[in-house]
C-alpha positions as CSV (number, residue, x, y, z in Angstrom):
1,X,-10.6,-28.7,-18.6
2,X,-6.7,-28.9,-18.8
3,X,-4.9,-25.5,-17.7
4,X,-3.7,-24.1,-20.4
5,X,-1.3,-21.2,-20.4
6,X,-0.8,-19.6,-24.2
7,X,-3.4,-17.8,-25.7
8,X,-5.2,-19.9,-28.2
9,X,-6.0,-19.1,-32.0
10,X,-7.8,-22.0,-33.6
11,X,-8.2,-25.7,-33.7
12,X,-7.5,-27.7,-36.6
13,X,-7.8,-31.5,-37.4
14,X,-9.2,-34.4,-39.4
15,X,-12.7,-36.0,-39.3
16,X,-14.8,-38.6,-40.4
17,X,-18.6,-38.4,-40.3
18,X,-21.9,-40.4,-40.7
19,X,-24.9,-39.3,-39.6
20,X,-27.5,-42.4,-38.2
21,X,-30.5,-42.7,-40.0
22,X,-33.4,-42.1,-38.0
23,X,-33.8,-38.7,-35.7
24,X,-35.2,-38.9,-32.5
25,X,-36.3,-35.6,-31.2
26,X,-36.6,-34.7,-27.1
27,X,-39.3,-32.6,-26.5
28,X,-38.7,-32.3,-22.7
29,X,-35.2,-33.4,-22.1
30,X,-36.6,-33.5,-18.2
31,X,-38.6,-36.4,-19.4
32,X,-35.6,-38.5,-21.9
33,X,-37.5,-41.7,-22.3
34,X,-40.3,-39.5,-24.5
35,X,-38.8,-38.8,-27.7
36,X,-40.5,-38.8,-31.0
37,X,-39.1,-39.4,-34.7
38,X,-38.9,-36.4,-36.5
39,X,-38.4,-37.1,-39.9
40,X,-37.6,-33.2,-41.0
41,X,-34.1,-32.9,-39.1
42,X,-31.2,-35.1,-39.4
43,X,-27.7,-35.6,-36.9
44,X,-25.1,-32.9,-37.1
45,X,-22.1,-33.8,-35.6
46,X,-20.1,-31.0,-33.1
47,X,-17.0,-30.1,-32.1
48,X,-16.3,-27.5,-29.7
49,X,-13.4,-25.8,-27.7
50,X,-13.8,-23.6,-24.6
51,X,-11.1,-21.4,-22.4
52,X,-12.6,-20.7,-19.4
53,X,-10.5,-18.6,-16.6
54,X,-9.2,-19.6,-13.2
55,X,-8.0,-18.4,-10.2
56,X,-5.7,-21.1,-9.7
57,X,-5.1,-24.0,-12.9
58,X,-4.1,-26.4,-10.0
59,X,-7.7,-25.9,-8.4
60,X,-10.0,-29.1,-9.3
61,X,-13.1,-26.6,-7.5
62,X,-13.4,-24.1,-10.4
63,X,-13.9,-26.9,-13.3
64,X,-16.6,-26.4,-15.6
65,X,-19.1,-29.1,-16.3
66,X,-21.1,-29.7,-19.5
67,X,-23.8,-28.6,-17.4
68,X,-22.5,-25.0,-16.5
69,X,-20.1,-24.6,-19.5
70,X,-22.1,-22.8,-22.2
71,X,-23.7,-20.1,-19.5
72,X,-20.6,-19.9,-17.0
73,X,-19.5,-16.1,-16.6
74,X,-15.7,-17.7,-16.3
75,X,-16.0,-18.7,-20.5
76,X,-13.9,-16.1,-21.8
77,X,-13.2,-17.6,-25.6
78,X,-15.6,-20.3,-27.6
79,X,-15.3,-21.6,-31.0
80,X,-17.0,-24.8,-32.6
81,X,-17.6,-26.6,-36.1
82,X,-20.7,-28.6,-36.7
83,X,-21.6,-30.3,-39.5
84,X,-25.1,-32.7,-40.9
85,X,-22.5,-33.9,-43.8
86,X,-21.6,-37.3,-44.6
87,X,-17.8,-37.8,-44.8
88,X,-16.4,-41.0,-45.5
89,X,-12.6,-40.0,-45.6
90,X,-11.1,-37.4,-43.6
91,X,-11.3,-34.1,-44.1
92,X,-10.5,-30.9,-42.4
93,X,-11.8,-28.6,-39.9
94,X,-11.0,-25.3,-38.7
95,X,-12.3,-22.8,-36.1
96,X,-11.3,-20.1,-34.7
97,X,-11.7,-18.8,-31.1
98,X,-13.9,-16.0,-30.7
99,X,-13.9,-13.8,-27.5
100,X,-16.4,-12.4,-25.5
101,X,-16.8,-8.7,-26.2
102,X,-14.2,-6.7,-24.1
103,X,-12.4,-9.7,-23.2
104,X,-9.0,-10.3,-24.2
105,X,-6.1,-13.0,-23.2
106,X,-4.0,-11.9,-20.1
107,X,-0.7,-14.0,-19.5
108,X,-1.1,-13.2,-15.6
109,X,-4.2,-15.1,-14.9
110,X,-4.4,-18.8,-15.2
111,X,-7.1,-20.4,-17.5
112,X,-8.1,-24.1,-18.5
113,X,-9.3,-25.4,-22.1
114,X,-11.9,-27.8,-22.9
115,X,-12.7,-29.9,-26.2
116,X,-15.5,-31.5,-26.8
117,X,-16.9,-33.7,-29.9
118,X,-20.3,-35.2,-30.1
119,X,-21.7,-36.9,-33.4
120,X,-25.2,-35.9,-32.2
121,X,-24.8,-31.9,-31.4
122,X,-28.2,-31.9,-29.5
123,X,-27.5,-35.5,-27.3
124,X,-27.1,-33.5,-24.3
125,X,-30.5,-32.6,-24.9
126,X,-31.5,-36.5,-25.5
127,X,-32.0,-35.9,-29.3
128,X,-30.2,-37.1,-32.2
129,X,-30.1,-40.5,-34.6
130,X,-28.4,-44.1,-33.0
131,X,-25.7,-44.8,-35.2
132,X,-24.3,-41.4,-35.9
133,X,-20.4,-41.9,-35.4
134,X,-17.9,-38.9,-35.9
135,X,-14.1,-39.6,-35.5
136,X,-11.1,-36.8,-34.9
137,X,-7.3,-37.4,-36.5
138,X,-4.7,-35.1,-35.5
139,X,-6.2,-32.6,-33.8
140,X,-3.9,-29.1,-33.4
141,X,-4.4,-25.8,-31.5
142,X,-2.9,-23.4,-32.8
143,X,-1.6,-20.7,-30.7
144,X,-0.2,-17.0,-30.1
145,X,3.9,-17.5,-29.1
């Protein structure tokens, strides 16, 4: 993640997105050669944004990974857009941060914020469909001055 140090509201931008044609499913993402076509889900692409609190934003120790990000205790705002629809020209997207109940942004402590975009939301997990391709224009975060 990049320290950041305003308290952020949403993130906007353009995209573009095609869904490949065949799904193939990981049963046991321990085992990712042994996937199987499952013909009942299709791609969805993802995009998702995470501020995660620091002790330091100079400290390279404390980054998340995309291993530890979606159950580390330090997450302390998340929002995402996902989407199985094809879309051939740009078009917008919007989310909103949400934060984690009692949690609110403090201008004294240091925090970093991570985007990430996938056109297959469950690849990490070794599922999705080859050819799935999702492309982001002039992406914005908005934030609280």
């Amino acid at each position: 993640g990049m320290p950041f140090d305003e308290e952020p509201l949403s993130v906007k931008g353009g995209f573009r997105y095609k869904p490949g044609k065949i799904y193939y499913e990981c049963i046991d993402p321990t085992r990712p050669a042994n996937v199987v076509v499952n013909e009942d889900l299709s791609d969805a692409c993802l995009i998702e944004a995470f501020l995660y609190q620091v002790s330091s934003s100079a400290s390279e120790s404390e980054v998340v990974t995309l291993n530890n990000i979606r159950s580390s205790d330090r997450v302390v705002a998340r929002g995402s857009f996902s989407t199985d629809k094809a879309v051939d020209s740009f078009e917008e997207f919007e989310f909103n941060f949400r934060w984690n109940d009692g949690v609110s942004y403090d201008a004294n402590q240091d925090y970093r914020l991570v985007i990430l975009a996938t056109a297959s939301k469950e690849g990490e997990f070794y599922s999705g469909a080859p050819g799935s391709t999702l492309l982001i224009d002039n992406l914005r975060i908005t934030t609280r001055k």
